[in-house]
C-alpha positions as CSV (number, residue, x, y, z in Angstrom):
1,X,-158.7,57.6,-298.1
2,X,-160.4,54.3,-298.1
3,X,-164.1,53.5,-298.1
4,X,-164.1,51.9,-294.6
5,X,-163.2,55.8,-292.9
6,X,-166.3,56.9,-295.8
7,X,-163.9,59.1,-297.8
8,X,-163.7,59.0,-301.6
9,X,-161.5,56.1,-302.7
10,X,-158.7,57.8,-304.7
11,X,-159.4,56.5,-308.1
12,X,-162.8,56.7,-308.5
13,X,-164.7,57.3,-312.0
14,X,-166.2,60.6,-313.0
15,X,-169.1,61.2,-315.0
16,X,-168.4,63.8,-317.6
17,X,-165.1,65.2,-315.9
18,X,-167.9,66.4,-312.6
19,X,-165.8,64.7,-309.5
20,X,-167.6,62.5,-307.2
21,X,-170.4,61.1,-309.5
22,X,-169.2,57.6,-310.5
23,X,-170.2,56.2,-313.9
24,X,-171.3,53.0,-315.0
25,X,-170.3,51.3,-318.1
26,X,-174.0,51.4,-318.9
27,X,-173.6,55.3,-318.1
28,X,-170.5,55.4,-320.3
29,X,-172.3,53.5,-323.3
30,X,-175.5,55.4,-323.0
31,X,-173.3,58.9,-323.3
32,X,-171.2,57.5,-326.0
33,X,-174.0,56.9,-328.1
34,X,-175.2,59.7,-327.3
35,X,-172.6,62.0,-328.7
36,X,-172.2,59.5,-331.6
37,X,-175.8,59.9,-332.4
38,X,-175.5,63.9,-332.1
39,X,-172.5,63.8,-334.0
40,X,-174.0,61.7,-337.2
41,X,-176.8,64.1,-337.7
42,X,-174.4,67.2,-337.2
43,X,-172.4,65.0,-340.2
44,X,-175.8,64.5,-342.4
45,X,-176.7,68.3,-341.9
46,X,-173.4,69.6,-343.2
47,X,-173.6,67.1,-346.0
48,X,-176.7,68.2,-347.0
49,X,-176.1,71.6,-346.5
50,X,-172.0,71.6,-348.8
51,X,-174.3,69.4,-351.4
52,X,-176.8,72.2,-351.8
53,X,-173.7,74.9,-352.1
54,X,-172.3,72.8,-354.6
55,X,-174.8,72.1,-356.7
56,X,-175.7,75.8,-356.5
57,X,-172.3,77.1,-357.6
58,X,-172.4,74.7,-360.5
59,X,-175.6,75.9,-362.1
60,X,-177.5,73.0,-361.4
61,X,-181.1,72.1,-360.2
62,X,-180.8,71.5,-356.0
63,X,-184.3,70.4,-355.6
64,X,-184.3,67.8,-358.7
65,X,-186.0,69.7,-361.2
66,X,-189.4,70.4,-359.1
67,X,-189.4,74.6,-359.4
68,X,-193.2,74.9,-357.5
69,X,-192.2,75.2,-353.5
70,X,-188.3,75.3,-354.1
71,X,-187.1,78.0,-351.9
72,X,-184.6,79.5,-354.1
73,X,-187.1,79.7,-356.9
74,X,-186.6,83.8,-356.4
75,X,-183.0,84.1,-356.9
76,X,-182.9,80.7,-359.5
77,X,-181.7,81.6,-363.3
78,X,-181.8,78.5,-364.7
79,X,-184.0,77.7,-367.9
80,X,-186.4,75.8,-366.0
81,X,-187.2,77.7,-363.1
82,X,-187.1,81.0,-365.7
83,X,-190.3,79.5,-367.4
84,X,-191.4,78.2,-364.2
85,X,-191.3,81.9,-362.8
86,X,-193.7,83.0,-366.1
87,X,-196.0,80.8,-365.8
88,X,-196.7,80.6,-361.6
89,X,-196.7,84.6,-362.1
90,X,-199.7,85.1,-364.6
């Protein structure tokens, strides 16, 4: 079809795979970012999170030596956080 009957013109641009929504390269940037953006701190989150399993399997300190407010303080059996436990318990 062509656009002077009104019809869809056969290769039009979708937005997001939805048919008959056409998409700007504005649209196209902004949605690009957007994923980008989403996908960076889904990146940063897993990083964080593997560093914290790492660093937990090795034996070592995952809140840099600071025992008062660590959340694993409970389950922790390293020196530090052994006379940490003593002394926050009295």
């Amino acid at each position: 079809m062509n656009r002077r009957s009104g019809g869809v013109p056969k290769r039009q641009r979708t937005r997001l795979g939805v048919p008959g929504q056409v998409q700007s390269r504005r649209q196209l940037l902004a949605v690009a970012l957007r994923y980008a953006t989403v996908g960076l701190f889904g990146a940063a989150g897993a990083s964080v999170i593997s560093r914290r399993r790492r660093l937990a399997r090795e034996g070592k300190c995952i809140n840099d030596g600071v025992c008062r407010g660590c959340e694993v303080l409970k389950t922790c059996s390293l020196p530090q956080a052994l006379s940490a436990k003593e002394i926050l318990t009295d």
